[in-house]
N, CA, C and O atoms as a DFTB+ gen file, in Angstrom:
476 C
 N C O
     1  1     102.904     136.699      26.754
     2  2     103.680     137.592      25.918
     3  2     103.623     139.000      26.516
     4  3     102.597     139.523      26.951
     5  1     104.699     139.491      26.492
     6  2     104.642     141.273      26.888
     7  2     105.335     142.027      25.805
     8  3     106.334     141.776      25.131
     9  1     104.466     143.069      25.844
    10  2     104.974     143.703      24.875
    11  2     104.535     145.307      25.007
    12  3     103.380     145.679      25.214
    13  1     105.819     146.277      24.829
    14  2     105.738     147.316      25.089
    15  2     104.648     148.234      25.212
    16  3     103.973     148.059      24.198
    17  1     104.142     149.079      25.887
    18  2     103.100     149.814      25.538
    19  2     103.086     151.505      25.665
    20  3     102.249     152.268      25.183
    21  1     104.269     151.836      26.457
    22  2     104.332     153.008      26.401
    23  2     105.637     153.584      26.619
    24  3     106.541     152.912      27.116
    25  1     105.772     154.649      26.317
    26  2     107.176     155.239      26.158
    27  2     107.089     156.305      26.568
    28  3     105.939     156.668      26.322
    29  1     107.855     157.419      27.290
    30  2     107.634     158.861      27.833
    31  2     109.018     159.025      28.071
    32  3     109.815     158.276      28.636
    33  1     109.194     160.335      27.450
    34  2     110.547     161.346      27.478
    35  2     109.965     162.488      27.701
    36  3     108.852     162.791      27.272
    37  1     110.803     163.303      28.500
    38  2     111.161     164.523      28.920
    39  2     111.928     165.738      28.540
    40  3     113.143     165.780      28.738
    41  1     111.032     167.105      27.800
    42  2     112.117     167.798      27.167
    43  2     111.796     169.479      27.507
    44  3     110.796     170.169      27.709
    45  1     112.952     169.634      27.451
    46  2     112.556     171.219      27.913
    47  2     111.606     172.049      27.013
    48  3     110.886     172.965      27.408
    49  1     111.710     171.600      25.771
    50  2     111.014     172.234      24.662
    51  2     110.450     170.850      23.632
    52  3     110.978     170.230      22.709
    53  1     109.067     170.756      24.357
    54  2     108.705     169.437      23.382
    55  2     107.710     169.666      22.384
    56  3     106.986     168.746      22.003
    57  1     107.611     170.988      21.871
    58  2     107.162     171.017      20.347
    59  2     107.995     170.878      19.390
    60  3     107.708     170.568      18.234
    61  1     109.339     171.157      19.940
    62  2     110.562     171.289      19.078
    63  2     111.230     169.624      18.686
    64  3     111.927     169.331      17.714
    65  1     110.855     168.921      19.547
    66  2     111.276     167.478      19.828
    67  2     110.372     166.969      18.988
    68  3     110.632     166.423      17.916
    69  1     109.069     167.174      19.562
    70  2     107.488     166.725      18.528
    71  2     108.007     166.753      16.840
    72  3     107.717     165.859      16.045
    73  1     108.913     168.101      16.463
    74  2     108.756     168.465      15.134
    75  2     110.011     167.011      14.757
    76  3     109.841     166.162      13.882
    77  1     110.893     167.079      15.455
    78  2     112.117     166.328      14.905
    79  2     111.598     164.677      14.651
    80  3     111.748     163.883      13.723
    81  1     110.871     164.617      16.066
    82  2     109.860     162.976      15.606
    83  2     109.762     163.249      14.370
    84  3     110.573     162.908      13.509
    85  1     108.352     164.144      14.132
    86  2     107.992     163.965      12.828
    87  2     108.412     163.971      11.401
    88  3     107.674     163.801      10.430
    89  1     109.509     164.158      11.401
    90  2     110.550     163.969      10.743
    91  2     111.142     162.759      10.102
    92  3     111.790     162.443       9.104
    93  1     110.444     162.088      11.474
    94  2     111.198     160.493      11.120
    95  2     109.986     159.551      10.669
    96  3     110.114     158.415      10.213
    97  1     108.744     160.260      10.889
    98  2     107.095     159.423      10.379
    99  2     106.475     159.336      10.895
   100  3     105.457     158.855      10.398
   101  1     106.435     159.687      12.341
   102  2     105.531     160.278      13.533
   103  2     105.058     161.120      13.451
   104  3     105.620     162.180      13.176
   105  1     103.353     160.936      13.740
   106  2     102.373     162.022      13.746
   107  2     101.734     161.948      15.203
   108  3     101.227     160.948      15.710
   109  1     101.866     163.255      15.793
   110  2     101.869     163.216      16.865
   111  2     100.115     164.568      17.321
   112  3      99.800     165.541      16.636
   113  1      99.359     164.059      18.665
   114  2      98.144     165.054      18.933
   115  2      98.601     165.937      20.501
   116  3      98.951     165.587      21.628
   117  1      98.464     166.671      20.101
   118  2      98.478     167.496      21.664
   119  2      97.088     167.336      22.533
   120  3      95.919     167.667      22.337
   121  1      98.041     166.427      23.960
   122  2      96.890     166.253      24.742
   123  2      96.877     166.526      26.053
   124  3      97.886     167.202      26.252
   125  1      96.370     166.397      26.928
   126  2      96.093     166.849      28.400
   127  2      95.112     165.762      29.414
   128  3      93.889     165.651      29.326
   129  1      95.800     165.192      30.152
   130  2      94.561     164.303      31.189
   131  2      94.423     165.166      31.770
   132  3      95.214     166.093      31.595
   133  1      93.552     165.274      32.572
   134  2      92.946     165.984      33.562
   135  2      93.640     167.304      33.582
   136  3      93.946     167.844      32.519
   137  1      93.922     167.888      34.815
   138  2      94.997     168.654      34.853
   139  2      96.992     168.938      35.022
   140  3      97.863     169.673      35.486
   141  1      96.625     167.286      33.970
   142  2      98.475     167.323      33.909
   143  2      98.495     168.213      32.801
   144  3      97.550     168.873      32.367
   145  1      99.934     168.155      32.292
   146  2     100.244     169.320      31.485
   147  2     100.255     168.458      29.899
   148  3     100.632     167.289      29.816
   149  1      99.793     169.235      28.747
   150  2      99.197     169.637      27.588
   151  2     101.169     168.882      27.279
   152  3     102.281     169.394      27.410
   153  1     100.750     167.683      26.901
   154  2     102.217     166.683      25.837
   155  2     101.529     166.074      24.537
   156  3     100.328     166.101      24.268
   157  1     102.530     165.536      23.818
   158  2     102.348     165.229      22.550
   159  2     102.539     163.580      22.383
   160  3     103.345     162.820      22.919
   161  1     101.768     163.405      21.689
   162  2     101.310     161.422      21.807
   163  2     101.352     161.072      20.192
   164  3     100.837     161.718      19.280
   165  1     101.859     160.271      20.143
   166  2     102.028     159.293      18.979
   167  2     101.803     158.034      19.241
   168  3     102.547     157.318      19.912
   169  1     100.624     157.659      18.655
   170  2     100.269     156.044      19.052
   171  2     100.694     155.112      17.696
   172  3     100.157     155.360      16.616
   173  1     101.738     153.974      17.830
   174  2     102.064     153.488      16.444
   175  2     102.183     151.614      16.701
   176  3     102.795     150.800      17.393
   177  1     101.541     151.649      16.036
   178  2     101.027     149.647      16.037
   179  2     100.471     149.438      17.640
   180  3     100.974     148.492      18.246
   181  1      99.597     150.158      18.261
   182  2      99.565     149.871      19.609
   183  2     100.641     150.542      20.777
   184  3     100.129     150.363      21.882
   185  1     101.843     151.191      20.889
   186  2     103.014     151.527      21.279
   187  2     102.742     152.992      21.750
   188  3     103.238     153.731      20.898
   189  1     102.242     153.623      22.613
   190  2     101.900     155.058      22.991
   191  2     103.588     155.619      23.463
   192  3     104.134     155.255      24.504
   193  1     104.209     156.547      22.458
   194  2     105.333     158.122      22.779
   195  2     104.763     158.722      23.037
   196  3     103.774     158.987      22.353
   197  1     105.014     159.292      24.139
   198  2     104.865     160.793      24.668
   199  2     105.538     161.410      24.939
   200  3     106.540     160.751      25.218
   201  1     105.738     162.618      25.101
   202  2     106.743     163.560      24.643
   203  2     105.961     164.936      25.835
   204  3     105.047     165.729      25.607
   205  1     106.662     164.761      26.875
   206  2     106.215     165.471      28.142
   207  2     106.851     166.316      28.190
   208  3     107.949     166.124      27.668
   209  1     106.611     167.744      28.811
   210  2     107.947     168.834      29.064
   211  2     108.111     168.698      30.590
   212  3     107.387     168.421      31.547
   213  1     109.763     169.113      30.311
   214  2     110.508     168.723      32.153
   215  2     110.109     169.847      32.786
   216  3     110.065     171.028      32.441
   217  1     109.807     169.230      33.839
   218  2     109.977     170.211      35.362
   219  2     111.683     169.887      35.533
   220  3     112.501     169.019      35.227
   221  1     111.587     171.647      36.470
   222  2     113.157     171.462      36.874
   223  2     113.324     170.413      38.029
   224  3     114.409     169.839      38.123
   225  1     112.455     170.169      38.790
   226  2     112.535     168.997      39.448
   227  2     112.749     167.522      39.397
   228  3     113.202     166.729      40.222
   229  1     112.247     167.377      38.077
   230  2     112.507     166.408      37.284
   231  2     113.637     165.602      36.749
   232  3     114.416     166.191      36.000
   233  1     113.819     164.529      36.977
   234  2     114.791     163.505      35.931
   235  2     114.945     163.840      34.778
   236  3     113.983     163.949      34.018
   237  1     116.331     164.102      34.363
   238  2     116.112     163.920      32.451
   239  2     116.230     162.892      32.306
   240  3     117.061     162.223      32.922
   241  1     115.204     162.306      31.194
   242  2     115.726     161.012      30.736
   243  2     116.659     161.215      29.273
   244  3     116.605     160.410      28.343
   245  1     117.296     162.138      29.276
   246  2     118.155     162.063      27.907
   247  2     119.311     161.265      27.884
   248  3     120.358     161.605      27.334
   249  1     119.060     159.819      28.695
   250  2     120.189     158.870      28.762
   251  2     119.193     157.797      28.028
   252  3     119.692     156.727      27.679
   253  1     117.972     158.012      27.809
   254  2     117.185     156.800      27.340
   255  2     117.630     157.181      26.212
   256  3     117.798     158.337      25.824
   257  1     117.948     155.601      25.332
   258  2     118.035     155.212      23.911
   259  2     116.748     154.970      23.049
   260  3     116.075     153.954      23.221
   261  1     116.459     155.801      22.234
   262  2     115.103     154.828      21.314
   263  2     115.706     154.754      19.976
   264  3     116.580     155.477      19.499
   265  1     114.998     153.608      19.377
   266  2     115.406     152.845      18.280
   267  2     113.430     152.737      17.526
   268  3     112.304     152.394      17.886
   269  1     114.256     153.380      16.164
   270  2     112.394     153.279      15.205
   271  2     113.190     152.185      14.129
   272  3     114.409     152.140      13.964
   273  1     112.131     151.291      13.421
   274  2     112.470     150.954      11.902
   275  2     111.956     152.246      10.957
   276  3     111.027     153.032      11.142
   277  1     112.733     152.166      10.099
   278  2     112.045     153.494       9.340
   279  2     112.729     152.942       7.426
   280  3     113.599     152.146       7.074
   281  1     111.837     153.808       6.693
   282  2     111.899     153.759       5.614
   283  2     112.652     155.011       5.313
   284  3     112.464     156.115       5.824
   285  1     114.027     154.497       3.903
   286  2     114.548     155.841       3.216
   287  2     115.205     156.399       4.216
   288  3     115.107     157.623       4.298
   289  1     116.013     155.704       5.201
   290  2     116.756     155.883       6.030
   291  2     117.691     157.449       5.914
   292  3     117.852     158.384       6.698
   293  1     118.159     157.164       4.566
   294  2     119.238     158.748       3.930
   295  2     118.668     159.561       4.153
   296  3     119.139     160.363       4.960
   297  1     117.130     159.857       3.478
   298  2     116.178     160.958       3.440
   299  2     116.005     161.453       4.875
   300  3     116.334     162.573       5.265
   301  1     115.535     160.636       5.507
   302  2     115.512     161.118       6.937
   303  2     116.325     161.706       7.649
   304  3     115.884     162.426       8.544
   305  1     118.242     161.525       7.395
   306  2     118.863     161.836       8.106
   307  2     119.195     163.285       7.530
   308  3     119.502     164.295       8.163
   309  1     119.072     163.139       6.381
   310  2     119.210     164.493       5.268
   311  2     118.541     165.226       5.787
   312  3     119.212     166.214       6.083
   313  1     117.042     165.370       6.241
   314  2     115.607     166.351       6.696
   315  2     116.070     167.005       7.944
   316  3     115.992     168.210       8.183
   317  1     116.846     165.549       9.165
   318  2     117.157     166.467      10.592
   319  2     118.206     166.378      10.605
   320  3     118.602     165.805      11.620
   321  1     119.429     166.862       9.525
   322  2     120.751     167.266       9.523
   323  2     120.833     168.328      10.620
   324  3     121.591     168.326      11.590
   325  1     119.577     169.562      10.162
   326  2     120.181     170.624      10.868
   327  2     119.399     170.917      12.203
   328  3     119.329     172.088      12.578
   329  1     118.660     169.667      13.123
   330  2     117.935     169.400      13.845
   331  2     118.862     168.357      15.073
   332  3     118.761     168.442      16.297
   333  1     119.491     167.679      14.516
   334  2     120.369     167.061      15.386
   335  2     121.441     166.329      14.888
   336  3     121.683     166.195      13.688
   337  1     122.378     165.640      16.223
   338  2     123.641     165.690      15.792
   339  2     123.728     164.057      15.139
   340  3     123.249     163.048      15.657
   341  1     124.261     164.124      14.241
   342  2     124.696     162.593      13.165
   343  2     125.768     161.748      14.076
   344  3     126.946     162.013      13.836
   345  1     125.534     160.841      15.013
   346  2     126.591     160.011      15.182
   347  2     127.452     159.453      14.566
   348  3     128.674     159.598      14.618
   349  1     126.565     158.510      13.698
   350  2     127.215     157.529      12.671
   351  2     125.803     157.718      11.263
   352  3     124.635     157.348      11.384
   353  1     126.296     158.248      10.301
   354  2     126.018     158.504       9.086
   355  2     125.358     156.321       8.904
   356  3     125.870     155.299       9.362
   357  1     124.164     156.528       8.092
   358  2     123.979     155.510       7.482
   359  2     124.788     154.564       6.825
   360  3     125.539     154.901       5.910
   361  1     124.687     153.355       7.240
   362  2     126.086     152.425       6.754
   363  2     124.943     151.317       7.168
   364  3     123.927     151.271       7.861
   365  1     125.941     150.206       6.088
   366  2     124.883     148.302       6.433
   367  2     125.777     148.100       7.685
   368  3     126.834     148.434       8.220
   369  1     124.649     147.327       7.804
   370  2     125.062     146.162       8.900
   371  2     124.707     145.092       8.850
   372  3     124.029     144.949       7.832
   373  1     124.835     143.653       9.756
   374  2     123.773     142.578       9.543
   375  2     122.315     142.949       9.507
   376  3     121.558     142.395       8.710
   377  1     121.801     144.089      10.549
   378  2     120.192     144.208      10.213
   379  2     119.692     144.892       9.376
   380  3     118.472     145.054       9.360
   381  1     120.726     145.616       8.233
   382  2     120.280     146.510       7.480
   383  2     121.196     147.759       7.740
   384  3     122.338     147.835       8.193
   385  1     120.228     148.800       7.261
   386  2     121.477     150.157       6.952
   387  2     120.880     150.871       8.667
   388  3     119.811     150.447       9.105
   389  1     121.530     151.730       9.331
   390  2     121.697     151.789      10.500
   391  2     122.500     153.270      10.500
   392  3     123.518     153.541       9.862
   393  1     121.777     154.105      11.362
   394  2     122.150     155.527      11.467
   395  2     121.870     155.626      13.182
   396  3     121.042     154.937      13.777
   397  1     122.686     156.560      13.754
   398  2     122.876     157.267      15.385
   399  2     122.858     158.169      15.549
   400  3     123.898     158.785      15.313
   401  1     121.570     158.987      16.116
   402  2     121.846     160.362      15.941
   403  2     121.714     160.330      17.487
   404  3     121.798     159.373      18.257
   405  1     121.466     161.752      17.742
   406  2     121.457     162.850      18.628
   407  2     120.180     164.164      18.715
   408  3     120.282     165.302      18.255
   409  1     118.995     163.560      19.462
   410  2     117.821     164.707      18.787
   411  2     118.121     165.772      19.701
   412  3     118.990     165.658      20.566
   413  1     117.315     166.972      19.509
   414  2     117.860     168.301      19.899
   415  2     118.071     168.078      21.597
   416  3     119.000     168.495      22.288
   417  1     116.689     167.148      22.080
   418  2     117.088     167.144      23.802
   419  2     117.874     166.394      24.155
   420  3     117.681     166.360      25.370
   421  1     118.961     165.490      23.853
   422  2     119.838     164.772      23.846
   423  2     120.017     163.234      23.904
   424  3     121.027     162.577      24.158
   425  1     118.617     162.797      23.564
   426  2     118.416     161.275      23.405
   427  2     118.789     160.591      22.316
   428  3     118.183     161.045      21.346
   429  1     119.589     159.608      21.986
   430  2     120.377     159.080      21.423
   431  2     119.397     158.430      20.832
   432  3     118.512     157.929      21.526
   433  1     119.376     158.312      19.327
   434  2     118.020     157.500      18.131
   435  2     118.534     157.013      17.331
   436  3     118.892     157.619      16.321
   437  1     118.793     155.382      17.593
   438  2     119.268     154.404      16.569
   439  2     117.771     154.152      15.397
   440  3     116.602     153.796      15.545
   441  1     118.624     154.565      14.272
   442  2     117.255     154.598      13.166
   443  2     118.003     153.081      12.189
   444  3     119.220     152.926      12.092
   445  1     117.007     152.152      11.588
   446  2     117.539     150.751      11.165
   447  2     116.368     150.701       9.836
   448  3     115.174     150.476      10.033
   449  1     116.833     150.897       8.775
   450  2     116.221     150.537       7.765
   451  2     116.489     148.566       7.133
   452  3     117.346     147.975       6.476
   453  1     115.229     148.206       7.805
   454  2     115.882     146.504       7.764
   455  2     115.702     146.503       6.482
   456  3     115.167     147.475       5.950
   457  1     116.119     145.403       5.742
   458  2     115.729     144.861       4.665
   459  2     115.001     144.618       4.411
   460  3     114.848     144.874       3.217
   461  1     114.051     144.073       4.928
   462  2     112.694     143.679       4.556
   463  2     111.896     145.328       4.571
   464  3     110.689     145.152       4.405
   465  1     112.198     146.674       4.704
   466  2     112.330     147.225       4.789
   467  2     112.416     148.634       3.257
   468  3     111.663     149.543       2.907
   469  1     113.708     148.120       2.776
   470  2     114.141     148.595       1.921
   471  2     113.050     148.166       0.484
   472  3     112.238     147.242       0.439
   473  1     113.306     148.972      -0.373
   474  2     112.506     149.206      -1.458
   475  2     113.416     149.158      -2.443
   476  3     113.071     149.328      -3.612
């Protein structure tokens, strides 16, 4: 079996990114290996985000897609209305209700309140 273990994005301003996670139910620690640079980690069911700031040398990855399950789907999108851009407003689907945003560094965040999910 394989199964994900880590995730890393790149942002010009990643306290600002850090805040919009948390937004969505991510609690995130400011950390530092050795002498790399001081990013923000969210460890969730085993699954390590990190949230690195770009060098100009650097790749953006603001073409990577991430996708959370999340609870109270509305509420959430309501909190980072004025944090990022609303693709597609909450609506069902077969997996449940399903929102597309746009966080401030430009990574595209399919949010899916499944049913099993809902309250």
């Amino acid at each position: 079996m394989t199964n994900l273990n880590l995730l890393v994005i790149r942002a010009k301003h990643p306290a600002k990114l850090a805040e919009f996670y948390r937004c969505l139910g991510l609690e995130f620690l400011l950390e530092q290996h050795g002498t790399g640079p001081e990013h923000y980690c969210s460890v969730q069911n085993g699954a390590v985000f990190e949230i690195y700031p770009k060098q100009e040398c650097e790749p953006s990855t603001s073409g990577t897609r991430l996708g959370f399950a999340v609870e109270r789907i509305d509420n959430i999108v309501e909190a980072v209305k004025n944090q990022a851009q609303v693709l597609t407003r909450p609506q069902n689907s077969h997996w449940g209700r399903r929102a597309v945003l746009v966080d401030p560094e430009g990574h595209r965040v399919e949010l899916l309140e499944a049913h099993s999910l809902s309250t």
